[in-house]
C-alpha positions as MATLAB code, in Angstrom:
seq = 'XXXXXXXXXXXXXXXXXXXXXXXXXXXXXXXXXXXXXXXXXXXXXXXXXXXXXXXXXXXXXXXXXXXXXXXXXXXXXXXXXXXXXXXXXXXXXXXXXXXXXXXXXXXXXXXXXXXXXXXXXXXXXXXXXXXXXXXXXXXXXXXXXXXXXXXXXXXXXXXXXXXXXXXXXXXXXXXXXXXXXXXXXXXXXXXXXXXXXXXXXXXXXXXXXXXXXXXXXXXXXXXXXXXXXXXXXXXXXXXXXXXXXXXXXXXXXXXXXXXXXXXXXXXXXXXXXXXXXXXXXXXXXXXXXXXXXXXXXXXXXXXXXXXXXXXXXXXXXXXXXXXXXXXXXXXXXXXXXXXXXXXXXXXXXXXXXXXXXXXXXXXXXXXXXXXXXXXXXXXXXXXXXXXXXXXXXXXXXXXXXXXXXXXXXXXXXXXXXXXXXXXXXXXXXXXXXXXXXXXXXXXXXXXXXXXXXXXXX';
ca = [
     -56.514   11.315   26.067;
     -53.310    9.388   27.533;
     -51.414    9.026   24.020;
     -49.048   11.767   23.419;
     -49.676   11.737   19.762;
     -53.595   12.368   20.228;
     -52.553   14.979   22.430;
     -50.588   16.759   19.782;
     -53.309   15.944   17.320;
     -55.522   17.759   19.629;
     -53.497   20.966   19.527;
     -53.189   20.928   16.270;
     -56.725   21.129   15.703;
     -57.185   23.821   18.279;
     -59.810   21.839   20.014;
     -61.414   23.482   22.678;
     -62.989   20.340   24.243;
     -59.844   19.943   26.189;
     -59.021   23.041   27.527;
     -58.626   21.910   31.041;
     -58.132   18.573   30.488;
     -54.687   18.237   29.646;
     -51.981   21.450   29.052;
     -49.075   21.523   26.584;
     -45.787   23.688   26.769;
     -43.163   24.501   24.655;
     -39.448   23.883   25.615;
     -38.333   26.939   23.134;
     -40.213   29.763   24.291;
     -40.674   28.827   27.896;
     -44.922   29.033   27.574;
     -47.742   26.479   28.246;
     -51.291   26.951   26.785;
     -54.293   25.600   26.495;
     -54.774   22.718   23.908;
     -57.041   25.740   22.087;
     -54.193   28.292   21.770;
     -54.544   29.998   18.436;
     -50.864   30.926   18.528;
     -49.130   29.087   15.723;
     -48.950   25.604   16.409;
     -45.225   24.378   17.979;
     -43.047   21.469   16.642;
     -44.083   17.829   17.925;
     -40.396   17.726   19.466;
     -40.761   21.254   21.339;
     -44.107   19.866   22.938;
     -44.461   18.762   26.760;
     -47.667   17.648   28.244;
     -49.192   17.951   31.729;
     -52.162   17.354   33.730;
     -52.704   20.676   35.044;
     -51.344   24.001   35.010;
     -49.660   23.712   38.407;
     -47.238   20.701   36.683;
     -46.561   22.944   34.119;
     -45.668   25.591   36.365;
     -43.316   23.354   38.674;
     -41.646   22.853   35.252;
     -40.750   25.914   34.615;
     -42.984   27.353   32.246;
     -45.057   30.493   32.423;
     -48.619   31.217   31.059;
     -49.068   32.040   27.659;
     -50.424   35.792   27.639;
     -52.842   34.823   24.636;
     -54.810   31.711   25.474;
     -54.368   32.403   29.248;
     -54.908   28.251   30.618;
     -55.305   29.436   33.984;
     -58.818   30.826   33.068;
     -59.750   27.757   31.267;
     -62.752   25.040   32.992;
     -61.528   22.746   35.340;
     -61.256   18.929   34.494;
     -64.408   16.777   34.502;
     -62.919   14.110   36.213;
     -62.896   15.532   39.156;
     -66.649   15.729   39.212;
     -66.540   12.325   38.889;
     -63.750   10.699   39.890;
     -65.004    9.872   44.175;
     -61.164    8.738   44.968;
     -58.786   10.479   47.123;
     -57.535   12.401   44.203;
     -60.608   13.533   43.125;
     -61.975   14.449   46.711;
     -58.925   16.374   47.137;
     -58.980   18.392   43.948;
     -62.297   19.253   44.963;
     -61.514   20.829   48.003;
     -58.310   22.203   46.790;
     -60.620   24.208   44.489;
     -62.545   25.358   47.658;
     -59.783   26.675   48.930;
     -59.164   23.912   52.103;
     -55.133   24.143   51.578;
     -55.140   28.068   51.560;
     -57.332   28.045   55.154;
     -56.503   24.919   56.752;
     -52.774   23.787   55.159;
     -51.704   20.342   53.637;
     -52.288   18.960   57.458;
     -55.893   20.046   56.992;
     -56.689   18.720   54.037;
     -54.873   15.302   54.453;
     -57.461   14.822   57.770;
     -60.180   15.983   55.398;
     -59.207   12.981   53.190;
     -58.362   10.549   56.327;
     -54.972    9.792   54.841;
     -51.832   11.010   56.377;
     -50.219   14.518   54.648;
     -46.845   12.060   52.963;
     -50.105   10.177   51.342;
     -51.513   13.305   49.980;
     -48.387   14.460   48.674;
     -47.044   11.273   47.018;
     -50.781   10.633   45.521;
     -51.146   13.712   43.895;
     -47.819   14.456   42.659;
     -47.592   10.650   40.821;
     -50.810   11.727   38.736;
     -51.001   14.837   38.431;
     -47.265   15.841   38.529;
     -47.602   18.665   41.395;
     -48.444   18.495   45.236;
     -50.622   20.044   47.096;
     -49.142   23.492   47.341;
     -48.030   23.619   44.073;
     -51.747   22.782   43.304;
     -53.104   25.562   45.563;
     -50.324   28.371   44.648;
     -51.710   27.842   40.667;
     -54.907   28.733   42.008;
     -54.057   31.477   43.796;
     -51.667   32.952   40.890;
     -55.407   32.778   38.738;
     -56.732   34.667   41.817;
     -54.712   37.095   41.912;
     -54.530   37.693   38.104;
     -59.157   38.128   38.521;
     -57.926   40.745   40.907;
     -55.226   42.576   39.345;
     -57.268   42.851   36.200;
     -61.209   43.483   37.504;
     -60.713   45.965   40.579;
     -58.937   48.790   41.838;
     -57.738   47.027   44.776;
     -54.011   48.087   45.679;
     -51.882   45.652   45.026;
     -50.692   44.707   48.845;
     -54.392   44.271   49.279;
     -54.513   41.373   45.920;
     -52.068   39.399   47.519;
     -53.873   38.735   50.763;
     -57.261   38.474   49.199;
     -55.900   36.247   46.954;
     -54.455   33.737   49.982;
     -50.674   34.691   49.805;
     -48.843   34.714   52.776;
     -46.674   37.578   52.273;
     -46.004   40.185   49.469;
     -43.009   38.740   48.684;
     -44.921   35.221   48.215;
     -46.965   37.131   46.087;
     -44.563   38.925   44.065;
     -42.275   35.949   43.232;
     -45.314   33.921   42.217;
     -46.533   36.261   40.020;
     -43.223   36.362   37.623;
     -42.570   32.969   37.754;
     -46.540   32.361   36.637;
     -46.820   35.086   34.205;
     -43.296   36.385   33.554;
     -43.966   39.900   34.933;
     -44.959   42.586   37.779;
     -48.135   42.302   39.744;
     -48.289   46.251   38.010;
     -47.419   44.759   34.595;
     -49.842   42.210   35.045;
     -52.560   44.996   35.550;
     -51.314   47.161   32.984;
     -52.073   43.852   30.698;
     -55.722   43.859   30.927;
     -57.779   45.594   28.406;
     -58.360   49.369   28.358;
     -61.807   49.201   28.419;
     -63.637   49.013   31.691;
     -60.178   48.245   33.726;
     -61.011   50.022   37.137;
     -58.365   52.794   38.417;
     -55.849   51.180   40.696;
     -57.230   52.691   44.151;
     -60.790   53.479   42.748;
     -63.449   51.413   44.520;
     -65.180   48.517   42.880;
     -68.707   47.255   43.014;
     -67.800   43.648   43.342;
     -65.808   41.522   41.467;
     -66.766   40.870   37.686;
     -66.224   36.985   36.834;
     -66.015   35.278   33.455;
     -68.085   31.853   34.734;
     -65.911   29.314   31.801;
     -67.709   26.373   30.672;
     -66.730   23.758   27.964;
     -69.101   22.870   25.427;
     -72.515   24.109   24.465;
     -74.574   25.273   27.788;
     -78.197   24.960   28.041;
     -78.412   28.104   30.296;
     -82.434   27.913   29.818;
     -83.524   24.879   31.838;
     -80.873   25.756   35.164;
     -82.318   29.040   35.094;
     -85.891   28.066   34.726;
     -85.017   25.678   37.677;
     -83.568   28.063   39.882;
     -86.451   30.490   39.354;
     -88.965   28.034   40.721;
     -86.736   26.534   43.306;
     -86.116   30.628   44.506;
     -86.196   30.921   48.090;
     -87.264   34.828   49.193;
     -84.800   36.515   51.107;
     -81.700   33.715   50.215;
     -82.446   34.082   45.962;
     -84.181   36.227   43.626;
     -84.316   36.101   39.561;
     -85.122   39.265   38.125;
     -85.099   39.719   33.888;
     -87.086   37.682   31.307;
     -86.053   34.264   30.461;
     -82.762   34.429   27.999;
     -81.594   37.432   29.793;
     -82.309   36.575   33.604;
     -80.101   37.412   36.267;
     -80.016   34.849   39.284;
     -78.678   36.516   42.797;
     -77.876   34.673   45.772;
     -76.533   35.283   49.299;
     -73.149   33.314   50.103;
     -72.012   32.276   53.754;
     -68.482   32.129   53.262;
     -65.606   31.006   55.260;
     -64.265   34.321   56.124;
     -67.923   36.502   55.555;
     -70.770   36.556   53.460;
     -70.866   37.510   50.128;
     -73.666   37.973   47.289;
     -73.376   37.154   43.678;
     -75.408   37.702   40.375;
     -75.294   35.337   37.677;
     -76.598   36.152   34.040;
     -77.915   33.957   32.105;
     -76.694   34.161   28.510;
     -79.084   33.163   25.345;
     -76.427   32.254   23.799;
     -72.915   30.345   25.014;
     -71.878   28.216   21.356;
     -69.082   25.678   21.729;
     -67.263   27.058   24.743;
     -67.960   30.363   26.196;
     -68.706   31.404   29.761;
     -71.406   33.184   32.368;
     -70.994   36.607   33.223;
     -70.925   36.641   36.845;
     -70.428   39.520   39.525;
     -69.510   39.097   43.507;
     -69.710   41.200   46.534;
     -67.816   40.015   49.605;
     -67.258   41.259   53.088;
     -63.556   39.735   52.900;
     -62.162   39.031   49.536;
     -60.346   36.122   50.640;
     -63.738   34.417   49.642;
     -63.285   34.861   46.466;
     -62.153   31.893   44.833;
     -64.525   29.810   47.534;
     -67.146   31.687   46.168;
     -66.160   31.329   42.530;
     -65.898   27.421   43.179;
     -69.189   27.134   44.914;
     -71.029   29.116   41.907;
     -69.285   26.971   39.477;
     -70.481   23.657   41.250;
     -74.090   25.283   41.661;
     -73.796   25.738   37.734;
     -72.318   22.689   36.842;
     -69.563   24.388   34.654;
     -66.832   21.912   34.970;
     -68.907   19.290   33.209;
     -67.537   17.618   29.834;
     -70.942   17.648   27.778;
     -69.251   16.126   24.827;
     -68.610   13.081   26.853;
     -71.913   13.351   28.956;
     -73.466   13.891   24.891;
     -71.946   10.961   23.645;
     -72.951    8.352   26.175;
     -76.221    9.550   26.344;
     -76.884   10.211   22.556;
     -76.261    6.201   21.936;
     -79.563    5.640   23.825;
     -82.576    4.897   21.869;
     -85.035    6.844   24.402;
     -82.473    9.714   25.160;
     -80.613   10.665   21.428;
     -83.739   12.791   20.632;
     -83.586   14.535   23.994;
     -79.855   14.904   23.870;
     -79.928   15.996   20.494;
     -82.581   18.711   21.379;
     -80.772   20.640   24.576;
     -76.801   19.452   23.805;
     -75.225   20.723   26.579;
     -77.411   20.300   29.174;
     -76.176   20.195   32.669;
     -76.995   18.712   36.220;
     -77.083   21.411   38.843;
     -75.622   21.385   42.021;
     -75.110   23.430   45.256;
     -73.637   26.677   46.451;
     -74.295   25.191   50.101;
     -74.292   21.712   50.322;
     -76.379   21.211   53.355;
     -78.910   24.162   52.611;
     -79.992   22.144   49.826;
     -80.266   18.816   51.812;
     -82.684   20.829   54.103;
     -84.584   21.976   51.598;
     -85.077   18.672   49.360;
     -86.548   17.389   52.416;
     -89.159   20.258   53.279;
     -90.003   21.954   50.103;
     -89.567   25.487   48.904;
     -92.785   27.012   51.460;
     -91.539   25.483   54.645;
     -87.467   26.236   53.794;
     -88.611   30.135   52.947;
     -90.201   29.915   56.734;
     -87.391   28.324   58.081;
     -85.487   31.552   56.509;
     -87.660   33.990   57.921;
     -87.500   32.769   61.561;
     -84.059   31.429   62.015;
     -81.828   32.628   58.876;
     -79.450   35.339   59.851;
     -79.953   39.169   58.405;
     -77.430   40.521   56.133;
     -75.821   43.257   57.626;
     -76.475   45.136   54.336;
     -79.823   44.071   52.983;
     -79.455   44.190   48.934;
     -82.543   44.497   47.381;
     -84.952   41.189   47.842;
     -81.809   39.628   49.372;
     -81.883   39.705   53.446;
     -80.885   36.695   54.891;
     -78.151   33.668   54.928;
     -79.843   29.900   55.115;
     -80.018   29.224   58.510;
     -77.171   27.169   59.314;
     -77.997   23.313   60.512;
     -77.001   23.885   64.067;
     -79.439   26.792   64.442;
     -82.073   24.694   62.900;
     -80.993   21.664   65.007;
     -81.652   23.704   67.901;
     -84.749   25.658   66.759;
     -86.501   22.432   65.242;
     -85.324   19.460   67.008;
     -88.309   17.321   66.399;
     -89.100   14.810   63.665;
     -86.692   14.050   60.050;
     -86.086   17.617   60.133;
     -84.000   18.018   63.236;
     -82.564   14.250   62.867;
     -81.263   15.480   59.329;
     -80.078   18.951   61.056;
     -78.369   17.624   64.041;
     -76.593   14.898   61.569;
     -75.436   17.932   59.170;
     -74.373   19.994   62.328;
     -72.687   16.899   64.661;
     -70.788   15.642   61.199;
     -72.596   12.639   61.057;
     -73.692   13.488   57.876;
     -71.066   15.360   55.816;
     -71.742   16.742   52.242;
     -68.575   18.835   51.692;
     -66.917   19.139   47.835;
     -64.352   16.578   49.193;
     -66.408   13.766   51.292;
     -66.553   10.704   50.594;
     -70.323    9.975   48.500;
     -70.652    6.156   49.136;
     -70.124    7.343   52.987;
     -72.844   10.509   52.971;
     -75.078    7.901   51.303;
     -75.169    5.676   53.847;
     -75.001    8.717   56.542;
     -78.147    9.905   54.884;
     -79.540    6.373   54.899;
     -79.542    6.178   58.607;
     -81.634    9.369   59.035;
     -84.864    8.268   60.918;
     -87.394    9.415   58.574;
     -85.302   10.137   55.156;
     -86.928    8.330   52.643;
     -84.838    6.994   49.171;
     -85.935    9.892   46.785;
     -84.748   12.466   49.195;
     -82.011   11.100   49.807;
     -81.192   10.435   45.632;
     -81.746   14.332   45.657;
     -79.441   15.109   48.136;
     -77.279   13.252   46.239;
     -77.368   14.492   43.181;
     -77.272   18.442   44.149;
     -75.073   18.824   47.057;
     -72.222   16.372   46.949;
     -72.891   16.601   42.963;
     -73.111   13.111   42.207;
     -73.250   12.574   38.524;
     -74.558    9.050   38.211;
     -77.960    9.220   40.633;
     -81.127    7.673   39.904;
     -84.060    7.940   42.202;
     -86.195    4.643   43.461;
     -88.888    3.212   41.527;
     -87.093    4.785   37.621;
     -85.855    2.492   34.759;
     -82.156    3.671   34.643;
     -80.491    1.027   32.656;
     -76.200    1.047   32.885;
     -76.118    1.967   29.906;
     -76.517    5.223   31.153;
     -73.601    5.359   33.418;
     -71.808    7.496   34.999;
     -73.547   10.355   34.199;
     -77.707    8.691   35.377;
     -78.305   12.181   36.868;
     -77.513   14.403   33.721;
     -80.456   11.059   31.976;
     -82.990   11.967   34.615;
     -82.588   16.498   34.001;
     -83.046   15.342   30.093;
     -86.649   13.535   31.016;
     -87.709   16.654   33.145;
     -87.047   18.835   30.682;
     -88.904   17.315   28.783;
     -91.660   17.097   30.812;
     -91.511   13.064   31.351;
     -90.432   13.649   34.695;
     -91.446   15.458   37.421;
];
């Protein structure tokens, strides 16, 4: 939506479809919500609009208390969108500026750090820190609210570089305390402040209606022993994982929800050996679980489609899943669930604290480069570990495609898997399929509507 007036029109309705998409503020009370805020509904002239919360923050405003937009999904279009502004949304999400500083993400991108800056601040109204500290206030506010962590302790885990950082970041985001802040959050299950915490309880937000069924279902045959388990009965499954993380490992326990309407969210819990992971963590599970996606616009395309509307119209919703470790998954779409829970067993590295059926990370590619250096398998490992192959959140997808391509023994279907899962390409269609434009962009979310129901395989 790029008129102002649809905008408003938008708010007025309270429609949730784009939370995340666009935020408005008022210029008499100082606040910015989501377009869904249920507070009453401001004068046209009092309204501002931004592209994300970090604009709105650079403004001057503070998050509304009620609709809180820093919890909201994150905008589609950078699922989509394979520019520079895209890529580096994506691994501003992952956390790149916190670890490795504008300079690190502006080599990421191949453009120089002035490029970055003047790129993202022309269209999305903030920069690259501004970008990252919004982030980090949302961080901190998870923290704050879900553990018992003291408070010194938030402000590291959450990526601030001093207390003080932390402190002044806080009241200019939310208009109070880090302690006010905590004393916000709802009686009812908020942890003692020193008290330990088993992990960190997530609300997973996704626009939209969620067809939680089929990802699960997928997940539980794709289940790798010792990396993933599903325990529960299907409509109230819980999916586990282990994480290798920048700074540790971690392991975190998705629940699938019968459930999730218009809008609503997956209730998520993480363990970490250094909570400076978290919001890493939080983007990886939200990539693995597609929950950024627009389905009404994914819906919409797809409905108009003479083979598709009665598929769409059946699972609304549905989603294209992707990866919580990019090139784990491109090792295992080449050798299969068997031969990957092998490759686990003799190479992948034991948890220091075994939980349950969980014991081991993936083995990462340069192990497996050196274990297995024979055949596709150690040509696609020693590509993945050399960075001949890259498959981060922010690389470039036309260049990993034609990376992948010049793998001795990677054949096209692979490779369209690859694709699709870990760099989370949403407009993918294997060799030898039908897959007419009229399908575009979105070809991959076409292809998970045909296996579902069962014309695929």
């Amino acid at each position: 939506m790029t008129d102002e007036d649809s905008r408003y029109e938008a708010v007025r309705s309270r429609d949730a479809r784009f939370d995340g998409v666009f935020f408005f503020a008022v210029e008499t009370t100082g606040i910015y919500c989501r377009p869904s805020c249920p507070a009453v509904t401001p004068k046209r002239a009092h309204v501002r609009f931004f592209p994300t919360a970090a604009a709105a923050q650079g403004a001057g405003f503070r998050a509304c208390r009620r609709c809180r937009p820093d919890a909201v999904p994150g905008s589609a279009e950078w699922n989509v969108r394979a520019d520079a502004v895209g890529r580096a949304m994506r691994l501003i999400a992952d956390g790149v500026v916190d670890r490795e500083g504008v300079a690190g993400l502006a080599a990421r991108l191949g453009y120089s750090a002035r490029q970055v800056q003047r790129q993202l601040t022309a269209e999305l109204g903030a920069g690259p820190v501004a970008l990252a500290r919004a982030q980090r206030a949302h961080t901190a506010r998870v923290l704050l609210q879900t553990t018992g962590l003291p408070v010194t302790e938030v402000a590291w885990a959450a990526g601030f570089a001093s207390v003080r950082q932390f402190n002044d970041t806080v009241r200019a985001v939310y208009a109070t305390t880090p302690t006010g802040l905590r004393a916000a959050a709802p009686r009812k299950g908020r942890p003692r402040p020193g008290a330990p915490t088993a992990g960190v309880p997530l609300r997973l937000a996704h626009r939209g209606p969620y067809q939680a069924r089929p990802l699960f279902d997928l997940l539980e045959r794709e289940a790798v022993p010792g990396v993933e388990e599903m325990t529960g009965t299907p409509g109230a499954r819980v999916y586990r994982r282990t994480l290798r993380l920048p700074y540790g490992t971690g392991i975190a326990a998705v629940e699938e929800r019968a459930d999730t309407g218009a809008g609503g969210w997956l209730d998520a819990r993480v363990h970490l050996t250094d909570l400076r992971d978290l919001t890493t963590a939080v983007q990886r599970l939200r990539r693995l679980f597609d929950l950024d996606a627009d389905p009404y616009a994914v819906d919409e395309r797809l409905g108009a489609d003479g083979r598709l509307a009665p598929l769409v119209a059946a699972r609304p919703g549905l989603r294209s899943p992707g990866a919580a470790d990019p090139d784990e998954v491109a090792v295992r779409a080449l050798v299969g669930r068997d031969t990957a829970a092998e490759l686990v067993r003799r190479y992948g590295k034991r948890l220091d604290a075994p939980c349950g059926g969980l014991t081991h990370l993936f083995p990462e590619a340069a192990v497996l480069a050196g274990a297995e250096p024979d055949g596709t398998l150690g040509a696609l490992t020693a590509a993945l570990a050399d960075g001949a192959v890259r498959l981060g959140p922010g690389d470039d997808r036309d260049a990993a495609r034609d990376a992948l391509a010049a793998v001795p023994g990677l054949d096209d279907r692979t490779i369209a898997e690859i694709r699709t899962r870990a760099l989370g390409d949403p407009d993918v269609a294997p060799p030898g399929l039908d897959a007419p434009d009229s399908w575009r962009p979105w070809r991959s979310y076409a292809l998970n509507h045909l296996r579902a129901a069962g014309e695929l395989e």
